[in-house]
TIRO-2110 file (N, C-alpha, C; in Angstrom, 1 decimal):
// TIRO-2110
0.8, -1.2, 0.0, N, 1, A
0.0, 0.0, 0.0, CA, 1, A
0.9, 1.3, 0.0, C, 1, A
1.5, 1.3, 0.7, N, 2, A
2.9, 2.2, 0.8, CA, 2, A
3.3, 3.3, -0.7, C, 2, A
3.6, 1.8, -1.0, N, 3, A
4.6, 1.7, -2.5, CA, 3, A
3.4, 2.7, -3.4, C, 3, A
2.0, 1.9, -3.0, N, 4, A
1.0, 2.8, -4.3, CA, 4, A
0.7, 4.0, -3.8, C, 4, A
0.7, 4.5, -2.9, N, 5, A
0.7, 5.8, -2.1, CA, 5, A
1.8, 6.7, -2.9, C, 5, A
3.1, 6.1, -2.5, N, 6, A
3.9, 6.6, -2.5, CA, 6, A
4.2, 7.0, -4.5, C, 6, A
3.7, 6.2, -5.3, N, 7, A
3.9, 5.9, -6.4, CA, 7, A
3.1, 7.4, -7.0, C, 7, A
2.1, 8.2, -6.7, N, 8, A
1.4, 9.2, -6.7, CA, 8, A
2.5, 10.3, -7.3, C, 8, A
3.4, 9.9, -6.2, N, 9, A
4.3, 11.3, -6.3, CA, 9, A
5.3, 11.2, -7.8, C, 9, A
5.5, 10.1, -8.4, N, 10, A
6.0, 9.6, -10.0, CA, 10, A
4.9, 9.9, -11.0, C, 10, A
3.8, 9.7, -10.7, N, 11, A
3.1, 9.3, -12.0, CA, 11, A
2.7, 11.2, -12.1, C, 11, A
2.2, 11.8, -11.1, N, 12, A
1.5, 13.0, -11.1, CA, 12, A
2.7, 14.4, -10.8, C, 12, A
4.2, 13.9, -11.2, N, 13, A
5.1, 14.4, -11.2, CA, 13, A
4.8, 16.0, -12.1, C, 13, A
5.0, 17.1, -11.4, N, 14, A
5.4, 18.8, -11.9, CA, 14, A
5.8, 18.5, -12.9, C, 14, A
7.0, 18.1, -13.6, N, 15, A
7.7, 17.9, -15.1, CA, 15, A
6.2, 17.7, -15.9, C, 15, A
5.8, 17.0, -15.9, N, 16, A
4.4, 16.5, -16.5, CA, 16, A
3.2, 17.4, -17.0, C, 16, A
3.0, 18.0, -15.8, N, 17, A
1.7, 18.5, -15.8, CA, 17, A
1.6, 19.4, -17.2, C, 17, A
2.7, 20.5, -17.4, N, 18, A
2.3, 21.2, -18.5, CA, 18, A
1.8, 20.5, -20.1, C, 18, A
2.4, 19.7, -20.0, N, 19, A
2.7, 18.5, -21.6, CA, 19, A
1.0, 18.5, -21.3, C, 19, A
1.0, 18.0, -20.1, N, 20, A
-0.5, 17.3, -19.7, CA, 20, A
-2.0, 17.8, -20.1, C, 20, A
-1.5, 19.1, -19.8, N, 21, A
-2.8, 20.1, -19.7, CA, 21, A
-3.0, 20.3, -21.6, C, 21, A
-1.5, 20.7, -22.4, N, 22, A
-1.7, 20.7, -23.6, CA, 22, A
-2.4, 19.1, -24.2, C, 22, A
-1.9, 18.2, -24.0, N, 23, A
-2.7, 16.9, -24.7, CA, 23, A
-4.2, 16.7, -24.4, C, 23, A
-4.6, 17.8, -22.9, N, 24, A
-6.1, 17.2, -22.6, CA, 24, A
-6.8, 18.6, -23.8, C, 24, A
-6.0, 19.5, -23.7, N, 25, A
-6.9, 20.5, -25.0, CA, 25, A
-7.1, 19.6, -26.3, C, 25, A
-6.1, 19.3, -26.8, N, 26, A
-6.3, 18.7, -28.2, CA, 26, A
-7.2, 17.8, -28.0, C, 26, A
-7.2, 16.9, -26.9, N, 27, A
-8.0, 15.5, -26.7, CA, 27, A
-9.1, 16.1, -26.7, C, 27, A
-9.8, 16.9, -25.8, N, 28, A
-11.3, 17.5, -25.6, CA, 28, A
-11.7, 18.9, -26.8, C, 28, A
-11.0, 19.3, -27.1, N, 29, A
-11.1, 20.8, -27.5, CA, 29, A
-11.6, 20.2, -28.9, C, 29, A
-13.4, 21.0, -29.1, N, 30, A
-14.2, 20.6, -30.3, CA, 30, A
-13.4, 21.3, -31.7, C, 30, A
-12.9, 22.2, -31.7, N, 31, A
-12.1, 22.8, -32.2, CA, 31, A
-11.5, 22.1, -33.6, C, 31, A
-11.6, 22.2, -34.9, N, 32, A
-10.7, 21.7, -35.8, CA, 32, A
-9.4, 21.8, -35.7, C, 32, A
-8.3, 20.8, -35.9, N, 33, A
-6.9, 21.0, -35.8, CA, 33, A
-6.4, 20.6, -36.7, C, 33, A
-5.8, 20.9, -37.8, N, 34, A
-4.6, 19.9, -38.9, CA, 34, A
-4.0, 19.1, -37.9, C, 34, A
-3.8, 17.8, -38.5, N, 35, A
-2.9, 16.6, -37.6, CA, 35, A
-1.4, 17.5, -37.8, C, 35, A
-0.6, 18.3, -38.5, N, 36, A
0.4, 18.5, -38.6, CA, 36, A
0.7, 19.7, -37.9, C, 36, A
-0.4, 20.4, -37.9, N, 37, A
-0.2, 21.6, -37.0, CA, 37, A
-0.2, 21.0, -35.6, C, 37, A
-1.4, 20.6, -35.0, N, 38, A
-1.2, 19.6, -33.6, CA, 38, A
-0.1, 18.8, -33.3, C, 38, A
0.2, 17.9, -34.0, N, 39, A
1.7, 17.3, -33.6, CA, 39, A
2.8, 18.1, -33.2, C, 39, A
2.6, 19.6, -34.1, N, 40, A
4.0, 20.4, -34.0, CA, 40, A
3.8, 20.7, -32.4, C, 40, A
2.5, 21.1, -32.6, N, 41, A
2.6, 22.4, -31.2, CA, 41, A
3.0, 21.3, -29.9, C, 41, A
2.5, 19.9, -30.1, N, 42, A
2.5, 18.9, -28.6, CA, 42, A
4.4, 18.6, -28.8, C, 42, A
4.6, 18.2, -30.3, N, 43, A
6.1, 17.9, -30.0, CA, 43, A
7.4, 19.2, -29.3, C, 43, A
6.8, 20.3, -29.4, N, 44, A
7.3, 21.6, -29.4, CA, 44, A
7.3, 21.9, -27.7, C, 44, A
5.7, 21.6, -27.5, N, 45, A
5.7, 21.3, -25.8, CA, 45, A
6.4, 20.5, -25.1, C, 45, A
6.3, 19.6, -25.7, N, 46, A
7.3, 18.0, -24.8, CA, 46, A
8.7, 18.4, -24.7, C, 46, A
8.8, 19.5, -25.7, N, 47, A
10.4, 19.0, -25.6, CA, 47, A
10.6, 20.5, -24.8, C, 47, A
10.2, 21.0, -24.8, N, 48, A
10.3, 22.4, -23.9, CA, 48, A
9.9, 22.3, -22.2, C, 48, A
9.2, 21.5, -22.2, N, 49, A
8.4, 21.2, -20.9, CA, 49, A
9.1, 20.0, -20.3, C, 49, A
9.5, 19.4, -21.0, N, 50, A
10.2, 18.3, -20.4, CA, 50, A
11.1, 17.3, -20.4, C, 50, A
11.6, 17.8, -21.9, N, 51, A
13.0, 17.2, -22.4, CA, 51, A
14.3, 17.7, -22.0, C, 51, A
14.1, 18.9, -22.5, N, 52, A
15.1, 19.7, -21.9, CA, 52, A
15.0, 20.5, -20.5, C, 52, A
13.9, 20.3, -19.8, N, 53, A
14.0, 20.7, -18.4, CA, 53, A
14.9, 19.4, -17.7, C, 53, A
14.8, 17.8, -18.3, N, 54, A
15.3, 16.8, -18.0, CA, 54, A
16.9, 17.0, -17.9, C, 54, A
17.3, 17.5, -18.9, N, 55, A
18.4, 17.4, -19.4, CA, 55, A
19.0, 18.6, -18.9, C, 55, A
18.3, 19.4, -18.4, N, 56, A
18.4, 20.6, -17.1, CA, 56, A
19.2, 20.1, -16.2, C, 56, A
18.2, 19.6, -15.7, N, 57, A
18.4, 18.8, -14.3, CA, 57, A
19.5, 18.1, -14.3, C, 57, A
20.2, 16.9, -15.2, N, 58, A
21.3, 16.5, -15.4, CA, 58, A
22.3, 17.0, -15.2, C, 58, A
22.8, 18.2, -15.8, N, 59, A
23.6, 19.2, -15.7, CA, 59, A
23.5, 20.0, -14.3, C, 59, A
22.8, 20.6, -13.9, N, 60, A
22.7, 20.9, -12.7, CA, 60, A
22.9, 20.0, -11.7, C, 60, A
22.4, 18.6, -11.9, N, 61, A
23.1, 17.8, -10.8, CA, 61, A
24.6, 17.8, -11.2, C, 61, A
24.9, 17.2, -11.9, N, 62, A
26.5, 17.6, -12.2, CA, 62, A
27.3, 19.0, -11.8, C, 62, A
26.8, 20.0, -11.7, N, 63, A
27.5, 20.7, -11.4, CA, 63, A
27.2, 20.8, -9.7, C, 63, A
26.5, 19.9, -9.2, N, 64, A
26.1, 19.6, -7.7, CA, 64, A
25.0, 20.6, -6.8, C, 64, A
24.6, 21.4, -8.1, N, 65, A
23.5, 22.1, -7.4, CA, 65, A
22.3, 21.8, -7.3, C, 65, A
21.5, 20.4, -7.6, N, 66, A
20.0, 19.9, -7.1, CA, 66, A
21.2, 18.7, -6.8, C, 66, A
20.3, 17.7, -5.9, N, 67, A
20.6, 16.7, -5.4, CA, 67, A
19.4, 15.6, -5.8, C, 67, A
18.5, 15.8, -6.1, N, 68, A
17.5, 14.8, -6.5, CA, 68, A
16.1, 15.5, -7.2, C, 68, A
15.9, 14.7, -8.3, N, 69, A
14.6, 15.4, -9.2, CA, 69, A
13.2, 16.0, -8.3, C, 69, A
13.2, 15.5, -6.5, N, 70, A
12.3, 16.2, -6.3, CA, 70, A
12.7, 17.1, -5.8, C, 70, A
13.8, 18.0, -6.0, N, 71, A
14.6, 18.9, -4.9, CA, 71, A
14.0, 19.2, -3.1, C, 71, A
14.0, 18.6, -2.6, N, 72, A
13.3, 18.6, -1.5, CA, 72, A
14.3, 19.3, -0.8, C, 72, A
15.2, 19.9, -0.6, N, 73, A
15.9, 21.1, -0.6, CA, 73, A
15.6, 22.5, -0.7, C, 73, A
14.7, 23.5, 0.0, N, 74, A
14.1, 24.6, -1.1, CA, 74, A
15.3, 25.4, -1.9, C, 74, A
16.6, 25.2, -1.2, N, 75, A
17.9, 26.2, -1.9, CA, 75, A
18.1, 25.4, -3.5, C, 75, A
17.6, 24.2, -3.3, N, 76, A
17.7, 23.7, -4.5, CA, 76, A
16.9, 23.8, -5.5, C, 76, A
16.1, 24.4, -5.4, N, 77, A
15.0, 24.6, -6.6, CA, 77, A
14.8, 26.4, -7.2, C, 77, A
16.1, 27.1, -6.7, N, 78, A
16.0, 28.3, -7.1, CA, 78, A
16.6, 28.3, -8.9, C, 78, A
17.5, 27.5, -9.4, N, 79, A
17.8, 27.1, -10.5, CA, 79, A
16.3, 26.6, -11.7, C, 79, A
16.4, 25.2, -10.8, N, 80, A
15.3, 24.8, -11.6, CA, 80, A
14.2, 25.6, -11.9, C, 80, A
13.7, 26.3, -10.5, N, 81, A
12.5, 26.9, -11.5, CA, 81, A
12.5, 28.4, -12.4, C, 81, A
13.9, 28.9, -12.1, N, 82, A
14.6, 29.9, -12.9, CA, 82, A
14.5, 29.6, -14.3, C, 82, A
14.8, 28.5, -14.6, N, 83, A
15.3, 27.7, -15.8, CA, 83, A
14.1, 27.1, -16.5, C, 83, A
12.8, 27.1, -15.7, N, 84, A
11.5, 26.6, -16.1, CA, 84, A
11.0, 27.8, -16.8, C, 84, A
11.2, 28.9, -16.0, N, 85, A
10.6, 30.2, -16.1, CA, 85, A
10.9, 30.5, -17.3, C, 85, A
12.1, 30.7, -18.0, N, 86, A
12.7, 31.1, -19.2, CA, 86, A
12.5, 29.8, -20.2, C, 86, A
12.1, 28.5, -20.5, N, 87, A
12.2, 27.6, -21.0, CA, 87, A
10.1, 28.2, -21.2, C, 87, A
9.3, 28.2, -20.4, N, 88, A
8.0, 28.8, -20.5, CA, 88, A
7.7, 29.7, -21.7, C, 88, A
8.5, 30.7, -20.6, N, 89, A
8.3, 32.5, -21.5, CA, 89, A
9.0, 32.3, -23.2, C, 89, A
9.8, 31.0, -23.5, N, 90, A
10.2, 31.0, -24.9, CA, 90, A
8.9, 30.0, -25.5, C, 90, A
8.3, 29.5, -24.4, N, 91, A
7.1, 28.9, -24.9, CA, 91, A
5.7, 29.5, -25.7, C, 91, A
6.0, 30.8, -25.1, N, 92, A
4.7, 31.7, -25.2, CA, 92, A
4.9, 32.0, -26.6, C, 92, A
5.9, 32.7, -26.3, N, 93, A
6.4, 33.6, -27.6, CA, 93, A
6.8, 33.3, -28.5, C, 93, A
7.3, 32.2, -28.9, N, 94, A
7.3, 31.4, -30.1, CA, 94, A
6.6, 30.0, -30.5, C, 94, A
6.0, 29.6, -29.7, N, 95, A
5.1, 28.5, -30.3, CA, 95, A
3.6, 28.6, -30.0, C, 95, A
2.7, 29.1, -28.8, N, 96, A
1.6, 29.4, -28.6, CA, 96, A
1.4, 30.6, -29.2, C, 96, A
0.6, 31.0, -30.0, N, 97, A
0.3, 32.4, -30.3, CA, 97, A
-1.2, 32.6, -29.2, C, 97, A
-1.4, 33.8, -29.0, N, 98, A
-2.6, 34.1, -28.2, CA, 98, A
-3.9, 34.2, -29.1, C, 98, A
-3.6, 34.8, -30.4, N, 99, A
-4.6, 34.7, -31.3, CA, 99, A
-5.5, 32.9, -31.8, C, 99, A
-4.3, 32.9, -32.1, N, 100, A
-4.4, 31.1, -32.8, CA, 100, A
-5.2, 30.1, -31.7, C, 100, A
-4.4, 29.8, -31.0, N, 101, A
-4.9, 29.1, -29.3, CA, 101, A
-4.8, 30.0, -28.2, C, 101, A
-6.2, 30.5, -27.7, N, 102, A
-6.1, 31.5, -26.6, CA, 102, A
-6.2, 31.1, -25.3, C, 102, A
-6.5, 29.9, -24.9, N, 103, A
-6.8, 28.6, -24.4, CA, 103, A
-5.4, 28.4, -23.9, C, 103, A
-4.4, 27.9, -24.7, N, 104, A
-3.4, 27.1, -24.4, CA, 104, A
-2.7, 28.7, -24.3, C, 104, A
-2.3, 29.5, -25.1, N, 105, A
-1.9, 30.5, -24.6, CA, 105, A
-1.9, 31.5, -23.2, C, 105, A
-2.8, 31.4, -22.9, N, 106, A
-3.1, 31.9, -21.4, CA, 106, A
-3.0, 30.6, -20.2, C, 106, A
-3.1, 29.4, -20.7, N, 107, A
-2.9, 28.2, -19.7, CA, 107, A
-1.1, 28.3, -19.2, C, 107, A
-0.4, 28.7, -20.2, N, 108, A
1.3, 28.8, -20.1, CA, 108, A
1.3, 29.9, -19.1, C, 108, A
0.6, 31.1, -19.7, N, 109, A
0.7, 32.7, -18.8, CA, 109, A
0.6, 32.3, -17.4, C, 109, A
-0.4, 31.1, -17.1, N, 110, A
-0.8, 30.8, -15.8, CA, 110, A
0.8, 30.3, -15.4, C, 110, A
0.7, 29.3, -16.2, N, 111, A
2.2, 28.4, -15.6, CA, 111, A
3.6, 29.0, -15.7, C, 111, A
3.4, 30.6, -16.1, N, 112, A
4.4, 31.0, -15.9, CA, 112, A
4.4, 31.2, -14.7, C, 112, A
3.1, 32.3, -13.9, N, 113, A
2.6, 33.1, -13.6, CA, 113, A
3.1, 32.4, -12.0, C, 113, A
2.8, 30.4, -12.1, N, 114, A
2.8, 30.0, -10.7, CA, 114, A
4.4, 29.5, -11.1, C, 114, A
5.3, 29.2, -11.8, N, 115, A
6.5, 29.4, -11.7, CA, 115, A
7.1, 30.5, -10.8, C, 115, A
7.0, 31.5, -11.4, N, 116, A
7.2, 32.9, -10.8, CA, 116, A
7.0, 33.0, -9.2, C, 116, A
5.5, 32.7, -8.9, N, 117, A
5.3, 32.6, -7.3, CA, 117, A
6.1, 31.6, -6.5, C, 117, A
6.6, 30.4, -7.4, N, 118, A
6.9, 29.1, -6.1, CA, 118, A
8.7, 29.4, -6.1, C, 118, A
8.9, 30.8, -7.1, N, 119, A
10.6, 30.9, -7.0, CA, 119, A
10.4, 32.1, -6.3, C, 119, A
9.7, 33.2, -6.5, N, 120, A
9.8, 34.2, -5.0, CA, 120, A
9.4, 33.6, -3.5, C, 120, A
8.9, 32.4, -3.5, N, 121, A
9.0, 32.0, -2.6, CA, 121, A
9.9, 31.2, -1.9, C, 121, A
10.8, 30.7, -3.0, N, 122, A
12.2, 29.7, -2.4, CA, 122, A
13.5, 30.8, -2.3, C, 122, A
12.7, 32.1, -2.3, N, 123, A
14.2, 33.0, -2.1, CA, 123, A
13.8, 33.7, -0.8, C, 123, A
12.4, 33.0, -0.2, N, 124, A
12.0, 33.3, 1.2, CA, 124, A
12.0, 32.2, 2.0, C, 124, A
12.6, 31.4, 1.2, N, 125, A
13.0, 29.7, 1.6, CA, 125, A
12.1, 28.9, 2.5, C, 125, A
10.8, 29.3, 1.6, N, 126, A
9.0, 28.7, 1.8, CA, 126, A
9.3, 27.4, 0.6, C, 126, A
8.9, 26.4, 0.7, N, 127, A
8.9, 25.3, -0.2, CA, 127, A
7.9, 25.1, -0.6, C, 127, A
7.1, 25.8, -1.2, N, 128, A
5.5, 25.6, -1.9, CA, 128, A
6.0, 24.1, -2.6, C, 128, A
4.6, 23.4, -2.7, N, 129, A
4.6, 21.7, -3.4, CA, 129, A
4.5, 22.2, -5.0, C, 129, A
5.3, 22.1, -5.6, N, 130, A
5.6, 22.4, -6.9, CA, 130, A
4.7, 21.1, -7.4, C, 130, A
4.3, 19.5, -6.9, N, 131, A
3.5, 19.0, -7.3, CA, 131, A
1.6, 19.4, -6.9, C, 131, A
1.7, 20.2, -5.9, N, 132, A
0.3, 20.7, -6.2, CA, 132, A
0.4, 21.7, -6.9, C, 132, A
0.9, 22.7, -7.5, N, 133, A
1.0, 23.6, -8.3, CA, 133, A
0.9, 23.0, -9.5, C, 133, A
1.4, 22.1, -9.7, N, 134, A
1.2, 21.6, -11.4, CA, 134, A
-0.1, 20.8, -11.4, C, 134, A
-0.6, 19.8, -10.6, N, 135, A
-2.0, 19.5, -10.6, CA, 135, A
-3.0, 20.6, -10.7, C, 135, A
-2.9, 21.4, -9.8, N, 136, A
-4.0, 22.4, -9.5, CA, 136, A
-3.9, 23.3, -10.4, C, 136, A
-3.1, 23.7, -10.9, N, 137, A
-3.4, 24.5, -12.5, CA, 137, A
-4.1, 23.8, -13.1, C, 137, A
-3.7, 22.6, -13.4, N, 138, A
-4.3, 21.7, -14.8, CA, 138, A
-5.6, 21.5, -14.5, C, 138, A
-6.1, 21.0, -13.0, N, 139, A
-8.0, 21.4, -12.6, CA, 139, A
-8.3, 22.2, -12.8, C, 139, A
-7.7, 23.1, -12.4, N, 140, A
-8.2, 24.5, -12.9, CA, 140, A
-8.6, 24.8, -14.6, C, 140, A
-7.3, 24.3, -15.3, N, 141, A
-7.6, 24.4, -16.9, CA, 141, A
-8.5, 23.9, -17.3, C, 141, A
-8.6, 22.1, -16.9, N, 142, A
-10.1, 21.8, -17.1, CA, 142, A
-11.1, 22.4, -17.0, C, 142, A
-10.8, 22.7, -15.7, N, 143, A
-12.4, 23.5, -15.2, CA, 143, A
-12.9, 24.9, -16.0, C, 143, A
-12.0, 25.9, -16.7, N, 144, A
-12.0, 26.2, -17.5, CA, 144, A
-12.5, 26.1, -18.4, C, 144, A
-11.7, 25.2, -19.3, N, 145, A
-12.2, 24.9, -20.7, CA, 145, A
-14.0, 24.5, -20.8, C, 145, A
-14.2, 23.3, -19.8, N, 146, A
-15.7, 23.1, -19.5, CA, 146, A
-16.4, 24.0, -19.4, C, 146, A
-16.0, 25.5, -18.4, N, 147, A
-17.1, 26.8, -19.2, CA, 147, A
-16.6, 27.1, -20.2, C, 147, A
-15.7, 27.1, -20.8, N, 148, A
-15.4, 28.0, -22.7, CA, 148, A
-16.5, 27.2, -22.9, C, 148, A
-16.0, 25.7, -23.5, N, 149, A
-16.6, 25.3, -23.8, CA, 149, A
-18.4, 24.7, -23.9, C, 149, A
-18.4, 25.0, -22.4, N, 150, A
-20.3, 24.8, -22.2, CA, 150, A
-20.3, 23.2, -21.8, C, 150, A
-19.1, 22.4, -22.0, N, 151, A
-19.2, 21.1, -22.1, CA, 151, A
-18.8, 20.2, -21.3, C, 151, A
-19.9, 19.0, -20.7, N, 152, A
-19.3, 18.1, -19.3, CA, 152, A
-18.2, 17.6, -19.4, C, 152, A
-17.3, 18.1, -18.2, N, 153, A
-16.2, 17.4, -17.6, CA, 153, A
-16.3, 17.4, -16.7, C, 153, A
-17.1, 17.0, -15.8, N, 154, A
-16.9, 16.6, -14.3, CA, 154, A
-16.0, 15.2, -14.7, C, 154, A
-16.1, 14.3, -14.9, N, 155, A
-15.6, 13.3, -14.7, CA, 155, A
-14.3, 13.6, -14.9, C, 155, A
-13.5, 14.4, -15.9, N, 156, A
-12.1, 14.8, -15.9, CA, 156, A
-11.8, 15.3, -14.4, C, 156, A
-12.9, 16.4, -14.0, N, 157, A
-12.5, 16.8, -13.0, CA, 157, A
-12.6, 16.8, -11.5, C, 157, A
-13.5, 14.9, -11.3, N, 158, A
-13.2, 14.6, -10.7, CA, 158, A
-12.0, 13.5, -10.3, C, 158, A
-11.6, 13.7, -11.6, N, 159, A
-10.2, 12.7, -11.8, CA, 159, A
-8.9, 13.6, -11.5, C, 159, A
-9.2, 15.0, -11.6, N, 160, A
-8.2, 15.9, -11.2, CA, 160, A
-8.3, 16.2, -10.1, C, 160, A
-9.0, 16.1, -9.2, N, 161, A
-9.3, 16.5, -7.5, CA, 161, A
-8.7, 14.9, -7.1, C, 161, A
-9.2, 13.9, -7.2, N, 162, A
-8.7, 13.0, -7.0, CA, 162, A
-6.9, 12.5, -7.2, C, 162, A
-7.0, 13.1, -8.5, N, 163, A
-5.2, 13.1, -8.4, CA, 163, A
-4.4, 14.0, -7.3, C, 163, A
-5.4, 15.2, -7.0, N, 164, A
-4.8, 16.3, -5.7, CA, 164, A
-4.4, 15.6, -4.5, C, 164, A
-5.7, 14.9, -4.2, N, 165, A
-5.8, 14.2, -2.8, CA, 165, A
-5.1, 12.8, -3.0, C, 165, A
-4.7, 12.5, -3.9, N, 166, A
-3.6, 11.4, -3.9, CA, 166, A
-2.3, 11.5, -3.5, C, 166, A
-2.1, 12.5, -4.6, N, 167, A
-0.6, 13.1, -4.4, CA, 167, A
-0.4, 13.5, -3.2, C, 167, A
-1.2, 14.6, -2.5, N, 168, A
-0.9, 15.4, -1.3, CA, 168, A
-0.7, 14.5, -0.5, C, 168, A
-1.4, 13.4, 0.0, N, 169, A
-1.2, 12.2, 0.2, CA, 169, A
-0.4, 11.5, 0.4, C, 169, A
0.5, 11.2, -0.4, N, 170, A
1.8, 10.6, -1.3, CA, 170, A
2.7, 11.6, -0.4, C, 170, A
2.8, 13.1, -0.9, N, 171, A
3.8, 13.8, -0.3, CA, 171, A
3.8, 13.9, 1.4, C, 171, A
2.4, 14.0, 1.7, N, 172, A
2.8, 13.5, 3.0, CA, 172, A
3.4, 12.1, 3.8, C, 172, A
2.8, 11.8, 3.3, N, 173, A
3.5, 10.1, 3.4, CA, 173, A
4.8, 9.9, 3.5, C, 173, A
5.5, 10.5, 2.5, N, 174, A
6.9, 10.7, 2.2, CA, 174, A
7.7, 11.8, 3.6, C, 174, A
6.9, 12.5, 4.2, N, 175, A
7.5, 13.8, 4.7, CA, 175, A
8.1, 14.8, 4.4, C, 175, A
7.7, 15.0, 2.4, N, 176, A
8.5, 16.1, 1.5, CA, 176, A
7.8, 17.4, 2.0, C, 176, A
6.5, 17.6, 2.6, N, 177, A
5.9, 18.3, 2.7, CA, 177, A
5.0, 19.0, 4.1, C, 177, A
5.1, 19.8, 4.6, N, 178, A
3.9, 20.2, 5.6, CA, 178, A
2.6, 20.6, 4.9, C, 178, A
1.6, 20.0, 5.9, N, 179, A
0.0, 20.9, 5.0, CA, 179, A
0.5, 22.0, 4.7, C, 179, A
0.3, 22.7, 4.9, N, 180, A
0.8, 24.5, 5.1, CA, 180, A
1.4, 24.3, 3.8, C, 180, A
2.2, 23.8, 3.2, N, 181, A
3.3, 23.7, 1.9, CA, 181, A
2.2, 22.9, 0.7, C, 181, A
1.5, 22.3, 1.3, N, 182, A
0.6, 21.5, 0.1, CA, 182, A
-0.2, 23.0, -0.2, C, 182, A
-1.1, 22.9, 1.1, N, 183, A
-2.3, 24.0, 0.6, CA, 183, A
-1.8, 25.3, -0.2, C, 183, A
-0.7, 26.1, 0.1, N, 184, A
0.1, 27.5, -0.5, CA, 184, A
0.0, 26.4, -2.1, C, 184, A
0.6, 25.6, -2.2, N, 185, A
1.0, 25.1, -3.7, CA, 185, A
-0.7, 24.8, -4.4, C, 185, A
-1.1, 24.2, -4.0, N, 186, A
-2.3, 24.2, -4.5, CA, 186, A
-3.1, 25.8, -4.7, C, 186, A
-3.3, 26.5, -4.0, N, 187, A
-3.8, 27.8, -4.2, CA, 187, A
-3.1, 28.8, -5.2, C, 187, A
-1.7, 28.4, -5.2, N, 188, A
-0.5, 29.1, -6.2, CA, 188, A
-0.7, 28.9, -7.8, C, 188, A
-1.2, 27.3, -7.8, N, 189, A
-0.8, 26.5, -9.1, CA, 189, A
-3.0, 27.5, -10.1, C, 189, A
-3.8, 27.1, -8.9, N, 190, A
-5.7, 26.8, -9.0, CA, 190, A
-5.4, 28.7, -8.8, C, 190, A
-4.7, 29.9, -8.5, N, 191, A
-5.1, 31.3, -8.7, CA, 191, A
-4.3, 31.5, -10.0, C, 191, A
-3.1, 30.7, -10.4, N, 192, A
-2.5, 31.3, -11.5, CA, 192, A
-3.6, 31.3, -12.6, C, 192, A
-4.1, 30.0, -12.3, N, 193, A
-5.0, 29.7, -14.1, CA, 193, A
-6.3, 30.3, -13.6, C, 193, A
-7.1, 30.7, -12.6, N, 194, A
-8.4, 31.5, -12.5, CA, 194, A
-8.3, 33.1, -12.8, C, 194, A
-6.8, 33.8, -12.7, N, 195, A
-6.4, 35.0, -12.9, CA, 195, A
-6.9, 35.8, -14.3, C, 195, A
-6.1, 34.1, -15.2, N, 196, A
-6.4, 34.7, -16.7, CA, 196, A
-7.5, 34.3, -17.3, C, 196, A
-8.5, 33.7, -16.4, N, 197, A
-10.0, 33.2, -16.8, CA, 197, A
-10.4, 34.0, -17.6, C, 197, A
-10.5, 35.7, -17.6, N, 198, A
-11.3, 36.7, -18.2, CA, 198, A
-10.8, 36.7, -19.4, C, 198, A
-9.6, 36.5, -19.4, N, 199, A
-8.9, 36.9, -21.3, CA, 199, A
-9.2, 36.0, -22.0, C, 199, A
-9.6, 34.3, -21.8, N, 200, A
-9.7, 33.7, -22.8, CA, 200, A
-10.9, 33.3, -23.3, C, 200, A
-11.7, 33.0, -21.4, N, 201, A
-13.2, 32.3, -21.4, CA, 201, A
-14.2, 32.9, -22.2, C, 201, A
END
């Protein structure tokens, strides 16, 4: 039981979530897409979201400044999410247009938006859960899109409250986290994407 508890904190992993949020637009979004236009934008994400933030990380552990992909360190995550922040903001600007996808373009704004808050907060050496931050955007984006849209997703989104209360779960289990550090992350990740609700919905 442990192990599947604990397993929460792998599968529902921050690296993830952004890639995530873009696959559930294409998947749900009534919207016509060219298959070639779609592929670009998801392969464009993958690799910006989480190839090379991987390959981030490599290097930064080599040069000895994170010590493990969850940095549970908060001195250790002033890099990484430095490095997320500027790997985003090249996201915006050259592959999301705001006109084209206003949706997926304001869903980044958000995720820059809670990047930004969980690194002024590791330079007050507060450890917001960078894994509730990345879930709780992405409910949030669902929940979202279901008003653009007009269209039922409770079931997504009770699969995304459910992933909350797993993980948080998980993180406590582990002792990466105090409540106090779950709930700030969760309210960080669920205010960034409610912020830009007005510009897209």
């Amino acid at each position: 039981m442990k192990f599947l508890i604990r397993s929460f904190s792998y599968i529902f992993h921050p690296l993830f979530m952004p890639l995530s949020g873009v696959l559930y637009y294409f998947y749900m979004s009534p919207r016509y897409f060219n298959e070639e236009f779609m592929y670009s934008k998801v392969f464009a994400a993958a690799i910006m979201t989480t190839v090379i933030p991987i390959l981030s990380f490599y290097m930064l552990k080599n040069l000895q400044l994170v010590s493990s992909i969850h940095l549970k360190d908060v001195r250790e995550r002033k890099w990484p999410l430095l490095m997320q922040m500027v790997f985003i903001f090249l996201l915006i600007r050259l592959i999301f247009d705001g006109y084209e996808i206003p949706a997926l373009y304001f869903f980044f704004v958000g995720v820059l938006g809670a990047s930004s808050g969980a690194f002024l907060l590791s330079l007050f050496k507060f450890k917001a859960s960078l894994h509730m931050i990345g879930l709780s955007g992405v409910l949030f984006f669902i929940i979202g899109l279901s008003l653009h849209y007009g269209s039922n997703m409770l079931p997504w989104i009770a699969v995304g409250i459910f992933a909350c209360g797993a993980t948080a779960t998980s993180r406590l289990d582990a002792k990466a986290h105090t409540p106090i550090e779950l709930i700030i992350g969760f309210i960080i990740g669920a205010a960034s994407q409610f912020l830009v609700y007005p510009y897209w919905l």
